[in-house]
Rosetta silent file (secondary structure, phi, psi, omega in degrees, C-alpha in Angstrom):
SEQUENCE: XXXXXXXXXXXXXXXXXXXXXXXXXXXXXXXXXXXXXXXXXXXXXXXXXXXXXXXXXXXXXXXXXXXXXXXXXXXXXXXXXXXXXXXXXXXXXXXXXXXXXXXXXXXXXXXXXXXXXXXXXXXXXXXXXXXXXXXXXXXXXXXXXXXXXX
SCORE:     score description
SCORE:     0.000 S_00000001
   1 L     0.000  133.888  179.921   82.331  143.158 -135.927 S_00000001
   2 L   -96.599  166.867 -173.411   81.321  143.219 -132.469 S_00000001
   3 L   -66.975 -151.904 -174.585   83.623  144.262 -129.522 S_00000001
   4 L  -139.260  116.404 -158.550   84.880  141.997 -127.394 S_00000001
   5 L   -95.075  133.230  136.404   82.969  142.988 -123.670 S_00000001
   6 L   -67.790   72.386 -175.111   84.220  142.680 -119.985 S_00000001
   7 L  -142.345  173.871  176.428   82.073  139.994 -119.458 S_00000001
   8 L   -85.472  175.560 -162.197   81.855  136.432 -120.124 S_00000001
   9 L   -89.744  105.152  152.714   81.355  135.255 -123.363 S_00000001
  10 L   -60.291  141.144  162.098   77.266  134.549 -124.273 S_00000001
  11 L  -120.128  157.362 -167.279   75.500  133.011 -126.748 S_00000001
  12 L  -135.840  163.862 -163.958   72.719  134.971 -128.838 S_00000001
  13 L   -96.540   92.541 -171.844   70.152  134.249 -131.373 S_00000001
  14 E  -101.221  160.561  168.985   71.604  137.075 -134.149 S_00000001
  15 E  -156.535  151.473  165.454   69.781  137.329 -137.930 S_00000001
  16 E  -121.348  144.945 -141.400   70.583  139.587 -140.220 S_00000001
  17 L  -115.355  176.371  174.958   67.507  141.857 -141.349 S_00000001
  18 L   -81.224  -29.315 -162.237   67.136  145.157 -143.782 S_00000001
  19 L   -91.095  -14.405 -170.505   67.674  147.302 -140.621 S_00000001
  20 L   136.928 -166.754  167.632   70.906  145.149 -139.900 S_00000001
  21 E   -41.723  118.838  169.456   72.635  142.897 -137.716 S_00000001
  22 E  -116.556  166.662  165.774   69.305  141.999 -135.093 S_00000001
  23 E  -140.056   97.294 -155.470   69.573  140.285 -132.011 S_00000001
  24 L   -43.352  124.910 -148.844   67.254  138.464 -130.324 S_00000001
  25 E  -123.681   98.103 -164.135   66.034  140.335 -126.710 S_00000001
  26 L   -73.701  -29.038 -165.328   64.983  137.427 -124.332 S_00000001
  27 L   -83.050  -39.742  171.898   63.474  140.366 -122.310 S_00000001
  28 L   -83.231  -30.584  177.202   60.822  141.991 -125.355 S_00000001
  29 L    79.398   66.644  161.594   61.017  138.683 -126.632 S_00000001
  30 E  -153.127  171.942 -173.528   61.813  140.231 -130.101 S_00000001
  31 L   -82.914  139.620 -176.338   64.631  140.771 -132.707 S_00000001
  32 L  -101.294  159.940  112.396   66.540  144.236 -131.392 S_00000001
  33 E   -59.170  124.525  170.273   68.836  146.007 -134.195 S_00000001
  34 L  -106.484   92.609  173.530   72.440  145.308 -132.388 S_00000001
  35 L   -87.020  156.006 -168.507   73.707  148.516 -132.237 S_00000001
  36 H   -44.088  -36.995  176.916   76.986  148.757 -130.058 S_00000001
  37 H   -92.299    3.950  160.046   74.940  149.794 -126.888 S_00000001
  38 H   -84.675  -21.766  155.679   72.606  147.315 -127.372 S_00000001
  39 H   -45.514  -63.508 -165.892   75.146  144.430 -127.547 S_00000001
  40 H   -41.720  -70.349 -179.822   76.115  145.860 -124.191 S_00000001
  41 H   -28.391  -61.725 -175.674   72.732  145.775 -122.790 S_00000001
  42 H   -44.570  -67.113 -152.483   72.188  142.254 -124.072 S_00000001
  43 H   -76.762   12.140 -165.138   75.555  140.820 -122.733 S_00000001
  44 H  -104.977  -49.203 -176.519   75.388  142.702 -119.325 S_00000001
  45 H   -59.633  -28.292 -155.269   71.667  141.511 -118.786 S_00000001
  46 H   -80.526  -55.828  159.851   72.336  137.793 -119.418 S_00000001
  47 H   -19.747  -46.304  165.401   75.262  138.432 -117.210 S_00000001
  48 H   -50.338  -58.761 -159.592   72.873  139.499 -114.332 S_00000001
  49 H   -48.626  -70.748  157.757   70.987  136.638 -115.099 S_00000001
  50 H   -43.042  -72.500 -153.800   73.753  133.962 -115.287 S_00000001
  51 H   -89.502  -29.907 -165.069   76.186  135.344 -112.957 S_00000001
  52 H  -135.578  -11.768  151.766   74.209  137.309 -110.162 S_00000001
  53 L   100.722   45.531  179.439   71.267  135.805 -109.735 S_00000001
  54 L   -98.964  153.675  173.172   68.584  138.531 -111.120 S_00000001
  55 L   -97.799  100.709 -174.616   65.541  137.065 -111.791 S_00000001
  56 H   -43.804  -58.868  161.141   65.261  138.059 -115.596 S_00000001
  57 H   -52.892    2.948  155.333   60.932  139.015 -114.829 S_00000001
  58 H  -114.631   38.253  162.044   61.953  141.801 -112.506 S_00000001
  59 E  -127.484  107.738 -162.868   63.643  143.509 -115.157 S_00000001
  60 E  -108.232  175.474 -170.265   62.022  145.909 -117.901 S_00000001
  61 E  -146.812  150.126 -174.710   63.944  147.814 -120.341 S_00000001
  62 E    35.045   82.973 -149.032   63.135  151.139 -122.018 S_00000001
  63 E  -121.635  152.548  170.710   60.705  152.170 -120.281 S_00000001
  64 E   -81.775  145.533  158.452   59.468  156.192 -120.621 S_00000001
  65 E  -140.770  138.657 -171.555   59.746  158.658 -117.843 S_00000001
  66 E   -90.561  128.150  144.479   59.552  162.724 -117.279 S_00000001
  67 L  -110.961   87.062  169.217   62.626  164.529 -116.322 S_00000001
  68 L    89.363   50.463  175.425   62.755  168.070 -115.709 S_00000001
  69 L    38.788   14.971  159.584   59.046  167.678 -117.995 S_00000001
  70 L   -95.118 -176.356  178.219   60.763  166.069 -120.868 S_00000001
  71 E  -135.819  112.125 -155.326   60.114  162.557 -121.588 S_00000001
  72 E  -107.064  134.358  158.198   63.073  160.354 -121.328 S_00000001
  73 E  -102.943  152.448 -173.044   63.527  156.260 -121.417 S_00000001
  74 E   -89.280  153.893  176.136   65.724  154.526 -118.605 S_00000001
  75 E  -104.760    1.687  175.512   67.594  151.848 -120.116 S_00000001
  76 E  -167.546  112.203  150.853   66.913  148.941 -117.785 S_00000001
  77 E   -99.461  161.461  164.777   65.297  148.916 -114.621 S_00000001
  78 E  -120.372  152.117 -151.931   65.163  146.198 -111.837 S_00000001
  79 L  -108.361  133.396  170.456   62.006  145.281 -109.622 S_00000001
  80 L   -81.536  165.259 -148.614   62.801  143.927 -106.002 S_00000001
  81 L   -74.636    3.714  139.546   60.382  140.359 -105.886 S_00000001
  82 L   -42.322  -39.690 -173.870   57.409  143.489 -104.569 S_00000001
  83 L    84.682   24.160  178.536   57.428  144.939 -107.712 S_00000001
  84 L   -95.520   94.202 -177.815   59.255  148.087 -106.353 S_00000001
  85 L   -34.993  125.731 -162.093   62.040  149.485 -108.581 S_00000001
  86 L  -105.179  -59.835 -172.529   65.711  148.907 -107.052 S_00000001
  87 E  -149.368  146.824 -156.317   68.041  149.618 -109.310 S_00000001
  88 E  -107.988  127.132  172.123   68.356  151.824 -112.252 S_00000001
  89 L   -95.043   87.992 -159.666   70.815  150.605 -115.222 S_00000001
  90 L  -113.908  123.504  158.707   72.285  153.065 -118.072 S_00000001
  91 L   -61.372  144.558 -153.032   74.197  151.574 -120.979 S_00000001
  92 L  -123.519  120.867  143.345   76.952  152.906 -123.021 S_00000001
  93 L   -26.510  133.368  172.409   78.201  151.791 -126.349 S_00000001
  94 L   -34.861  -39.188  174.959   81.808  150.393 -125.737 S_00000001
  95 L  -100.878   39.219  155.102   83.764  153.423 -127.226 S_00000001
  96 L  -124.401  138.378 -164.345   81.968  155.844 -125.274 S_00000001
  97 L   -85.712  131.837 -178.329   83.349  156.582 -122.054 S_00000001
  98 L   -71.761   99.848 -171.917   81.688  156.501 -118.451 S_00000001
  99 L  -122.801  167.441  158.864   82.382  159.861 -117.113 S_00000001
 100 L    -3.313  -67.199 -170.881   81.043  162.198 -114.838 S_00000001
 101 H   -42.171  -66.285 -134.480   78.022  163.154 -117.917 S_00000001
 102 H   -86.041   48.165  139.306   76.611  159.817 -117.392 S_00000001
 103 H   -77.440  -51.645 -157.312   76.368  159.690 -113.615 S_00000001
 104 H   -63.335   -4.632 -154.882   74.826  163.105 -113.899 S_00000001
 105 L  -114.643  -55.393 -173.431   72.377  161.548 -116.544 S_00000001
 106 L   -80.169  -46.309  154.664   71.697  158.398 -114.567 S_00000001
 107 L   -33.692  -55.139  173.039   70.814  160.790 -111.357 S_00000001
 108 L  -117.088   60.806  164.584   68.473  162.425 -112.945 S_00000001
 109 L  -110.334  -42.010  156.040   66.475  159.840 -114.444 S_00000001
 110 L  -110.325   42.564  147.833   66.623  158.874 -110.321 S_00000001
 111 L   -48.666  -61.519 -168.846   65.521  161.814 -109.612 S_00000001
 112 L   -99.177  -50.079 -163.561   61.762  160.769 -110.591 S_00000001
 113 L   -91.809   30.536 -178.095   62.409  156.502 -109.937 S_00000001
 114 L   -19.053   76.656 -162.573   64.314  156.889 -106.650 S_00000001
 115 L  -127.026  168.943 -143.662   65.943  153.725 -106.184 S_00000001
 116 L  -104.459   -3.131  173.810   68.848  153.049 -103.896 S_00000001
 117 E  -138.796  149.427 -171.717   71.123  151.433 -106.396 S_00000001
 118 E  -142.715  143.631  143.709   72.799  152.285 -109.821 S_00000001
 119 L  -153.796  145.296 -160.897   74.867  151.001 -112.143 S_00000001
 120 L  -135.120  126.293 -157.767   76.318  152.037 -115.306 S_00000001
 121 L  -127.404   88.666  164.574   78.317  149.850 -118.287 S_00000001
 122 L   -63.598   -0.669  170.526   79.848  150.076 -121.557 S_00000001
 123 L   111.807  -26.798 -143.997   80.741  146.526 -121.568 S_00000001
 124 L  -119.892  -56.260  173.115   84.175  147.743 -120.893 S_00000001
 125 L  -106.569  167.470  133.155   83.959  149.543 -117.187 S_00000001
 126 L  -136.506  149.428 -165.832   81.121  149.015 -114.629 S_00000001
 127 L  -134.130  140.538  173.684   80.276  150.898 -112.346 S_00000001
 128 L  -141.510  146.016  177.255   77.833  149.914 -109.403 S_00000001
 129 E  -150.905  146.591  176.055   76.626  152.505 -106.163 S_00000001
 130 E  -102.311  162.754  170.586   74.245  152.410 -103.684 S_00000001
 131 E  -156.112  104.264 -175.724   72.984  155.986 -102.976 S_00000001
 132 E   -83.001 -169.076  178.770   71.291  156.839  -99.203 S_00000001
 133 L   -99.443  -20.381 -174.694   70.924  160.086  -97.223 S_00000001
 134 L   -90.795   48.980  131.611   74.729  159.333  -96.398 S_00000001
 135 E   114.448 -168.240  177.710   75.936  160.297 -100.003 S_00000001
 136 E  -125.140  160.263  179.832   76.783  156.727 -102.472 S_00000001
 137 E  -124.515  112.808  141.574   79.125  154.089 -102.141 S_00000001
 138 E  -118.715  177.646 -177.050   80.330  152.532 -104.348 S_00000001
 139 L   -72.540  140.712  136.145   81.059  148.535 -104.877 S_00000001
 140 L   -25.586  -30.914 -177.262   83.752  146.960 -105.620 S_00000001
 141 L  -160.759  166.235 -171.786   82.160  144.382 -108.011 S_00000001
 142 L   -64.054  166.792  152.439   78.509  144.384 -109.191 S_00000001
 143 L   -81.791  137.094  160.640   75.952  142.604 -106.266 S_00000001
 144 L   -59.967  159.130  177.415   74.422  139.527 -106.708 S_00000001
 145 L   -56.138  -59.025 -160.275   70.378  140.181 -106.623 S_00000001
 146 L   -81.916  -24.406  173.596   70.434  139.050 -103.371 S_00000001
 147 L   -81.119   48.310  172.275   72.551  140.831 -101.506 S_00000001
 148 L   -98.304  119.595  167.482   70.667  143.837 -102.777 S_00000001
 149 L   -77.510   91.230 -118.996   68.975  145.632  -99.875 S_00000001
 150 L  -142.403    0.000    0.000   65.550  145.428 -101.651 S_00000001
């Protein structure tokens, strides 16, 4: 059973497979295993998409990067229409909680992609911040793409 996400309600191309429940990922353009943070992922991007006006081809997902020489994937970034990386996205399974860990997690992943906005979602909270030489802010509500200072 999947939760039930603060978000609007989506529809998704599911099958079910040997590995499980899959879900079709408009972004790899492949079937996904929908594990609880990947439902998130799913219903949070199409939300972007839908709702806020991201241009779905400025977004990549799981992408590898070194932190601190290890080699870590981000779970979604977005490209301003340059092709410069804006804002860094980390996903949560629903019953895991956004605390403090995952800022500090999401930091230093932009640590090496330095981009000026974050936000981070179990389907349940969001969280969105811009972060400058004055310290982050954050929003009230997520940003539409465009009012992204990009």
């Amino acid at each position: 059973m999947l939760t039930q996400l603060n978000l609007p309600e989506y529809q998704f191309r599911m099958e079910s497979s040997k590995a499980g429940i899959t879900i079709w990922d408009e972004f790899r353009k492949k079937h996904i295993v929908c594990t609880p943070e990947e439902w998130v992922r799913q219903n949070f991007l199409k939300y972007l998409v839908e709702e806020k006006a991201f241009p779905s081809g400025l977004i990549a997902l799981e992408k590898a990067i070194k932190v601190n020489k290890r080699l870590k994937r981000f779970d979604a970034l977005v490209h301003n229409k340059e092709g410069q990386p804006i804002l860094l996205i980390e996903f949560k399974a629903p019953e895991v909680e956004i605390t403090e860990k995952t800022f500090h997690q999401i930091a230093a992943y932009n640590s090496q992609l330095q981009v000026k906005y974050l936000i981070m979602s179990n389907g349940l909270q969001h969280f969105a911040c811009q972060v400058d030489e004055n310290g982050i802010q954050f929003f009230e509500e997520i940003p539409n793409y465009t009012d992204l200072d990009a």
